[in-house]
N, C-alpha and C positions, 0 to 999 in steps of 0.2 A: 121776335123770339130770341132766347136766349145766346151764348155763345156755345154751348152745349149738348147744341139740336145733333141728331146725328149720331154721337158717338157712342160707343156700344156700353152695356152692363159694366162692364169692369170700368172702361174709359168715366160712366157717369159716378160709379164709386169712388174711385181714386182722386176724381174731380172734388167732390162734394167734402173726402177725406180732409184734401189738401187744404179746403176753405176752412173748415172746424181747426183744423191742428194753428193751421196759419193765427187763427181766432187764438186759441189755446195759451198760445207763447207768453201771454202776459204772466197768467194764473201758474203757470210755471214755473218761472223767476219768480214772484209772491212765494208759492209755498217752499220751494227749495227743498235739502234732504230727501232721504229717504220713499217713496211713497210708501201710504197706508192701506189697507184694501179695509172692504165694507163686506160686514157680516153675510153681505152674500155672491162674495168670490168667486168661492166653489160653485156656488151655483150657475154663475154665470159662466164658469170654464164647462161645466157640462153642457151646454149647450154651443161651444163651440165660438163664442162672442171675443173678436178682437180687442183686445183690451191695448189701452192709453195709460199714460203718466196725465192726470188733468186734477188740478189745485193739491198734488199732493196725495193723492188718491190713484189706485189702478184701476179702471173703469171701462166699462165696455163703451166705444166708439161705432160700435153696429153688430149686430146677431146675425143680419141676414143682407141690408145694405140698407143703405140710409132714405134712396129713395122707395124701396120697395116698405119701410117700417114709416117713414112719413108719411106715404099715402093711406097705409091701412091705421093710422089714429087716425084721420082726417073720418074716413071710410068707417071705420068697425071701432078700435080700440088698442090701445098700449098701452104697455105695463114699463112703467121707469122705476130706475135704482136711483135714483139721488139723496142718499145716505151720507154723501160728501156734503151737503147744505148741513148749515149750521141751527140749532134748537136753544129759545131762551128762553127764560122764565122770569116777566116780573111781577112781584107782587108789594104788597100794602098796599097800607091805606092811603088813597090820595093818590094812588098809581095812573090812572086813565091821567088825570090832572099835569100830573109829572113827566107824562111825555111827551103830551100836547106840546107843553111848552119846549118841548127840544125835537119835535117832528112836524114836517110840514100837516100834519093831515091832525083834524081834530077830534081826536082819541072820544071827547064826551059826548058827541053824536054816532057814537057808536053803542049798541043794547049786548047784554049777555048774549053771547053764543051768535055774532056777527063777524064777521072778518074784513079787512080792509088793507090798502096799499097804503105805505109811506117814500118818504126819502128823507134822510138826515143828516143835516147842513153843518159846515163849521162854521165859525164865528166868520167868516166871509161869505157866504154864502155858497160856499160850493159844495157839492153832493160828495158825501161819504161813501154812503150806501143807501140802497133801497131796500123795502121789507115788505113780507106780508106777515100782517098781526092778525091774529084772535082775541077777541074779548070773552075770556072764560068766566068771569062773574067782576063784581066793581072794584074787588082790590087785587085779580089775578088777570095779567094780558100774557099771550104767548108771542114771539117772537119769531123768524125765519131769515135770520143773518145771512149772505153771498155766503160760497162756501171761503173762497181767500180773504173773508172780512170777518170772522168769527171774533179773533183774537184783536185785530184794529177796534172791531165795533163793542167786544167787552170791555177795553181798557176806556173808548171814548165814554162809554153809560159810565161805567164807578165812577170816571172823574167829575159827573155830572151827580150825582147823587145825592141827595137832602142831607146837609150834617150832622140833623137828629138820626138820624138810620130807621124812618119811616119806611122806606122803600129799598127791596133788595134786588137781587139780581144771580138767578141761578142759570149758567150753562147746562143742557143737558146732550148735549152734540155727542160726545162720545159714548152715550148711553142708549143713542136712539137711534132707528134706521129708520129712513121715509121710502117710502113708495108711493105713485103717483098711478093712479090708474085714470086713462083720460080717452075720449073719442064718444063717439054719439051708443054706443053700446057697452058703454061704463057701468051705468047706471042697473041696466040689466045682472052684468054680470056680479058687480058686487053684494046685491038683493040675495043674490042666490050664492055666495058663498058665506056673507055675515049677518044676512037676515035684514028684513025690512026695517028695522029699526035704525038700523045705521046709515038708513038713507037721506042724505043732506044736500040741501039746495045750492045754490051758488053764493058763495060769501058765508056759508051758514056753517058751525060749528058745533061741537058735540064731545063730549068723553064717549069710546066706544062702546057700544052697547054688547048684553049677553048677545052669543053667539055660539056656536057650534066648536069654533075653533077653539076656545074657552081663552081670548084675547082678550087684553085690555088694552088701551091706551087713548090715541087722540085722531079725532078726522074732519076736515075741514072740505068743502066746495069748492077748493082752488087748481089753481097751475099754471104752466107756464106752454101753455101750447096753442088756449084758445079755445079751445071745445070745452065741452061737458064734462064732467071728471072730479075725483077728488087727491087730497095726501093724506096718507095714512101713517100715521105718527108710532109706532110701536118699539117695544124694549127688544134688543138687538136678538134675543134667543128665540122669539116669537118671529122675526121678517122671513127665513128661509119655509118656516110651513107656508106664511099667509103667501109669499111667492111662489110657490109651488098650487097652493090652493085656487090660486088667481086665474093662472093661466092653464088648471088644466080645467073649470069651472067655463073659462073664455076660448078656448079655440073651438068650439063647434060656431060661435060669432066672429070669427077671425081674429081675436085679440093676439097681438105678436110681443113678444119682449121687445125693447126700444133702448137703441144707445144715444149717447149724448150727440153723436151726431146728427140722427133728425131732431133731436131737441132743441136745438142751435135754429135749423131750418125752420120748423114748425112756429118757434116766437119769432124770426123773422118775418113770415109772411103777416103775422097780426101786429108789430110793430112793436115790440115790447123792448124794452133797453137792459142791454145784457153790461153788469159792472166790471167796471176795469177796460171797456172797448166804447160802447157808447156815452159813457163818463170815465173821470179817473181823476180821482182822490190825490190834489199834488202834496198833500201830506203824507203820502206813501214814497215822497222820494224814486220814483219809479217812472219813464221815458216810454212812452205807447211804444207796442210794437211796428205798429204801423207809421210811413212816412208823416207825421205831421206837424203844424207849427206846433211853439212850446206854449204849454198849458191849453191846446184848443180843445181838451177835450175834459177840462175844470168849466163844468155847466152847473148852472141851479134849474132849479124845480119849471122853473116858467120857460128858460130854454129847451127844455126836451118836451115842451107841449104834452104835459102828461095831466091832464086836466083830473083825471078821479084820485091824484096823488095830492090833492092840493085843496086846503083850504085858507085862501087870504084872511079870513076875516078874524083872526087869532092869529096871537103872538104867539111867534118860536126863533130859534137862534137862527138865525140867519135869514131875515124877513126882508130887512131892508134892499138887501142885493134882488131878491125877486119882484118885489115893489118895482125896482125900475126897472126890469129885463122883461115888466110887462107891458110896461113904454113902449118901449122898443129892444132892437137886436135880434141876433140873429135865432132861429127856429130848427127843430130837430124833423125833417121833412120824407115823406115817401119817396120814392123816384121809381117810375114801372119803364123800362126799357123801350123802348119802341123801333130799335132796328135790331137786327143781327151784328154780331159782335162778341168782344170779350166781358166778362161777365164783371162787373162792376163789382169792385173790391177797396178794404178797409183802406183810406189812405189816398184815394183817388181824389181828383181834384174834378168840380163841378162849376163849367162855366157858360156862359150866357151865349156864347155862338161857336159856330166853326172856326172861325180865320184867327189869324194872329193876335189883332186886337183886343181879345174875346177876353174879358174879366175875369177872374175869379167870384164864384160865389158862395163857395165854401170845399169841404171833403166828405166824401164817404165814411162813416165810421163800421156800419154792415151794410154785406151785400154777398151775392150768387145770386146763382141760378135757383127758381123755385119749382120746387118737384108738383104743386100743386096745380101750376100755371105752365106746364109744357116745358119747365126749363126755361122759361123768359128770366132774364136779369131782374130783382128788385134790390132795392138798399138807402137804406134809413141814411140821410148826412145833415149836419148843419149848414142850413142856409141863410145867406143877410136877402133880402129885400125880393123875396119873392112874389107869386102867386099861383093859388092853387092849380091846376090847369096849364101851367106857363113850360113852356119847351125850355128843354138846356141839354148841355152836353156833358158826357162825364169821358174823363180821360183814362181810357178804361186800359189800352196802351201806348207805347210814346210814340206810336204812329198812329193810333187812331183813336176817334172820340163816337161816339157811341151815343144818339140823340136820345132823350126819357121825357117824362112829362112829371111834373111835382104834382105828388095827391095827396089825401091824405091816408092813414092805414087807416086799419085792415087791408091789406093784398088781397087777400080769400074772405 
């Protein structure tokens, strides 16, 4: 079990706190200035929601606590503000085609109204950023930029753009608010506040349908938490209704508002790669927050074993470097705790036994305690020469190591 066991409500918030903020620091330093708040602030101060400094944005970091709002998505349902994520638009003709070539995933095995995962390499192969795109028709794709990559990942598209001016490229980030309604009773509640028609599968996309709310915009099958669920794409004046509408629609199902705190947790436990911690763009000029060697955390596509991110068999920038990383090297690995102890954190070192001797086999890039799993330690690190199943140690502190097993994710 965890390092965690034991201590009380506030002990497990403050815990869970410290691991997000600890996370946070990158995204921090990235956006700099001022922060900005999201069309629905206010709404979030009414309910009393500890709000953060996170990419430049003030944002609620928990409503009610991080483990009590991560068990009930897992359970019932949550409602996320991620408004701070960034919204693109490309279009023309030849667009599917034109991306392909500059993303690992190939764009023309994708149909109208499909959505899928990317990452996008620079001419070394190293990971920019990752995305989830829509395919809105053959010469229109939408986009889903990190929120501190918005501005990085517009400048890198223009500079890549066909000289004819076939293909454009419209931000609409500061026009749009997203909402995420996600848990096994999503699907419920959003029938019944926007009507059957807007009900979309996994991967499956859509312009919003007539509705009650007399809403327009965009909604997709996706998220970042692992369950059932979708995002709902709307123009900034429309988010505080359908936020309001959500959750008073959802709480006779237990749907709770959700800060970025369990959001952090929730893609942890399914393994999902959070940008700027489990990669990091060394054209960002920027030093992880976390103790690590320099550049260990400049990966490509084949090292974070993100298989539905990838398609080898098409050419795109940065091919060559994954080509051999699928040779060999090292791998982006689960690790599930298996004693008591300190709770395996960004930066930790993972080695092959106990004693003095004991190699290095690579670092933690996530890790805590999971609200799913009792509080047991899990955490995603790169590893050279593993096996799945295979015992090791993480150096969880400088007096003690802390035995895990490598698996692969999902956790839950």
């Amino acid at each position: 079990m965890g390092g965690c066991v034991g201590l009380s409500v506030a002990g497990r918030r403050e815990t869970l706190a410290h691991n997000f903020l600890h996370r946070s620091a990158f995204l921090l330093r990235v956006s700099g200035g001022s922060p900005k708040r999201t069309t629905l602030y206010a709404s979030h101060l009414q309910t009393d929601a500890k709000m953060v400094d996170f990419h430049g944005f003030e944002l609620p970091i928990w409503f009610s606590s991080i483990q009590e709002e991560h068990l009930a998505t897992r359970s019932a349902a949550g409602l996320f503000d991620v408004s701070h994520m960034g919204f693109f638009r490309f279009s023309g003709e030849g667009v599917r085609s034109w991306l392909s070539g500059i993303a690992t995933q190939e764009y023309l095995n994708f149909a109208s109204g499909r959505c899928g995962y990317t990452h996008f390499l620079d001419h070394d192969g190293r990971i920019i950023d990752d995305m989830i795109f829509a395919v809105k028709s053959d010469t229109e794709v939408l986009g889903v930029p990190n929120a501190s990559m918005v501005e990085v990942m517009l400048e890198w598209f223009t500079n890549l753009l066909p000289e004819d001016g076939s293909i454009s490229i419209e931000d609409l980030s500061d026009k749009t608010s997203i909402l995420a309604l996600q848990g096994p009773s999503s699907s419920a509640i959003l029938t019944e506040v926007l009507g059957e028609g807007n009900s979309v599968g996994r991967f499956r996309c859509q312009d919003i349908a007539s509705n009650d709310l007399g809403i327009g915009g965009w909604i997709q099958g996706t998220g970042y938490t692992g369950e059932a669920g979708v995002e709902i794409f709307v123009q900034n004046r429309d988010a505080p209704g359908l936020w309001s509408a959500l959750l008073e629609a959802g709480a006779v199902s237990g749907l709770v508002p959700v800060g970025l705190g369990a959001r952090d947790t929730l893609r942890l436990e399914k393994g999902y790669l959070l940008s700027g911690q489990d990669f990091l763009w060394p054209g960002l000029g920027i030093e992880p927050d976390a103790d690590l060697p320099g550049d260990f955390l400049a990966r490509d596509t084949a090292e974070t074993a993100v298989p539905y991110g990838l398609d080898i068999e098409h050419g795109f920038v940065g091919r060559n470097r994954v080509l051999a990383s699928l040779e060999s090297g090292a791998r982006w690995e689960g690790l599930l705790c298996l004693d008591r102890g300190p709770s395996p954190r960004p930066g930790h070192a993972v080695l092959n036994g106990e004693g003095e001797a004991a190699e290095t086999l690579g670092y933690v890039t996530s890790g805590g305690p999971s609200p799913s799993l009792e509080r047991r330690g899990i955490a995603m690190a790169y590893l050279d020469g593993v096996e799945q199943g295979q015992e090791v140690w993480i150096q969880a502190s400088p007096r003690r190591r802390v035995r895990a097993r490598v698996c692969q994710p999902p956790f839950v």
